[in-house]
matplotlib code that plots the C-alpha trace (Angstrom):
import matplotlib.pyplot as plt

x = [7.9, 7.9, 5.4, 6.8, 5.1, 7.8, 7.7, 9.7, 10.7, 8.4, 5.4, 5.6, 6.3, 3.2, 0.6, 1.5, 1.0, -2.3, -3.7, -2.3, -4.7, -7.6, -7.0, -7.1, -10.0, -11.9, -11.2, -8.2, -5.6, -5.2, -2.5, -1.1, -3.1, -3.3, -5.9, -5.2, -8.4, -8.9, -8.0, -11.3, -12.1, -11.9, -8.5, -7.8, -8.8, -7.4, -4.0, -4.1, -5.0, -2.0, 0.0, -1.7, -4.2, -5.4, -5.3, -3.6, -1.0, -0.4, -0.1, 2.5, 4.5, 4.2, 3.2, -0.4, -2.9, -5.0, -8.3, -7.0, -6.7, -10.3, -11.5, -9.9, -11.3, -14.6, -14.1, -13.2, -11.2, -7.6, -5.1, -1.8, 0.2, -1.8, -2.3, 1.4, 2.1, -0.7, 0.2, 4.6, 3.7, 1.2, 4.4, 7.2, 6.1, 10.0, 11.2, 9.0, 9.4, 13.3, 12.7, 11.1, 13.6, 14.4, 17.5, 17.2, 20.7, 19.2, 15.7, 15.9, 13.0, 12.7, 13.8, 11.0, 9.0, 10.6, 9.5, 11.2, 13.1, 14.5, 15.8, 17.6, 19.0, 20.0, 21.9, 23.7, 24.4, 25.9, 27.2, 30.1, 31.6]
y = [21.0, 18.8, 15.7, 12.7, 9.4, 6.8, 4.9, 6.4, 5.1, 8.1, 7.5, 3.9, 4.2, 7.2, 4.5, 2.0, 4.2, 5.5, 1.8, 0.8, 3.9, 2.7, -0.9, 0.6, 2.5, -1.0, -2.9, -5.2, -4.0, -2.4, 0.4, 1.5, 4.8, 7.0, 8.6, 12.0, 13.0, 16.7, 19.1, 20.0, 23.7, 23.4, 22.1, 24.9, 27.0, 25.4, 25.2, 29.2, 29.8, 27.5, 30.3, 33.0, 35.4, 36.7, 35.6, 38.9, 37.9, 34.2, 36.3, 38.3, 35.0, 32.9, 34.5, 33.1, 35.7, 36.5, 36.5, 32.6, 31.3, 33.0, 30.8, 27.8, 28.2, 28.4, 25.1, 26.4, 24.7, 23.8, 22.4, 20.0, 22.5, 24.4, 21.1, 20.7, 24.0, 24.0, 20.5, 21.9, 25.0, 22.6, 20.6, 23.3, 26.6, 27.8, 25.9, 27.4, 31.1, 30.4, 29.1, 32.5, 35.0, 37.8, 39.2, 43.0, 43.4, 41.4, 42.1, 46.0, 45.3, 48.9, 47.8, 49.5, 47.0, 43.7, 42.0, 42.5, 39.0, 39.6, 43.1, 41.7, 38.6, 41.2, 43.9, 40.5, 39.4, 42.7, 44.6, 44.8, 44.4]
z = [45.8, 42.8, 42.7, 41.4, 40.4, 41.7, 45.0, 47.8, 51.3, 52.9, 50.4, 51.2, 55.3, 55.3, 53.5, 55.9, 58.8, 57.1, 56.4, 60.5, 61.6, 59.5, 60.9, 64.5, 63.8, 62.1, 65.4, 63.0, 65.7, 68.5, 68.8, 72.5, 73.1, 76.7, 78.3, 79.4, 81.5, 81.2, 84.0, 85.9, 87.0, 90.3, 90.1, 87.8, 90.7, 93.5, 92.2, 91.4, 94.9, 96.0, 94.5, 94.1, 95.4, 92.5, 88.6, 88.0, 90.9, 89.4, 85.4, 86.8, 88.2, 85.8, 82.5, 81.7, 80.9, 83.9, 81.2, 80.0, 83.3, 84.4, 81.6, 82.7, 85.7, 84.8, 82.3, 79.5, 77.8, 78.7, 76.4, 76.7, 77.1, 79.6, 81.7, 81.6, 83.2, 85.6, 87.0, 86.6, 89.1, 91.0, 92.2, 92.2, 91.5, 92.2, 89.3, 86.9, 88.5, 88.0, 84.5, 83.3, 85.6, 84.1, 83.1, 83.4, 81.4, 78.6, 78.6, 79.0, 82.0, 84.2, 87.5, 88.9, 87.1, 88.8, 91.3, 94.6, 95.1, 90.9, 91.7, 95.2, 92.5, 90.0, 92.3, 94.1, 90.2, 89.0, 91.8, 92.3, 95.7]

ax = plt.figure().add_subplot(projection="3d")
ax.plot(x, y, z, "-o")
ax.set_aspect("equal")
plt.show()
């Protein structure tokens, strides 16, 4: 990357945003800004049970490590992304299971491996009748 000395649209437009943050942070203006509480254990909790009986049951649906969502549950902490999830299968645990279905033709998955309802989707998908 070569460092230049002259003025630029982006060097100009990032010191303005950097002197609108100190501003914000002296009390000069105030910026829009959203509260995001954080996600407490229980709810971690409650929401796996919703779905699952065990963490190792809600890993194998929806792809979080059983050992991450343990910790969640016992308040460790829990991230944007994780909070998103959470609160995604919280409402419509379907829609997530049918965002991560597998493909066995693409992913090379032993069908011994898939859950039952996947197999029943995959013989209906490539048998033919």
């Amino acid at each position: 990357m070569k460092i230049t000395e002259q003025d630029t649209d982006f060097g100009r437009e990032l010191l303005a945003s950097l002197q609108e943050v100190r501003d914000h942070l002296d009390g000069k203006i105030a910026l829009p800004t959203r509260i995001i509480d954080a996600m407490p254990a229980s709810r971690v909790k409650a929401i796996r049970k919703a779905v699952a009986k065990s963490p190792k049951e809600f890993e194998r649906r929806f792809g979080v490590p059983a050992r991450t969502l343990e910790g969640w549950e016992q308040g460790r902490k829990l991230d944007i992304a994780g909070r998103v999830l959470l609160t995604v299968i919280e409402r419509d645990p379907d829609a997530v299971e049918r965002a991560l279905a597998i493909d066995p033709l693409i992913s090379g998955v032993a069908l011994e491996e898939m859950d039952a309802a996947v197999l029943r989707e995959a013989q209906r998908r490539y048998t033919r009748e």
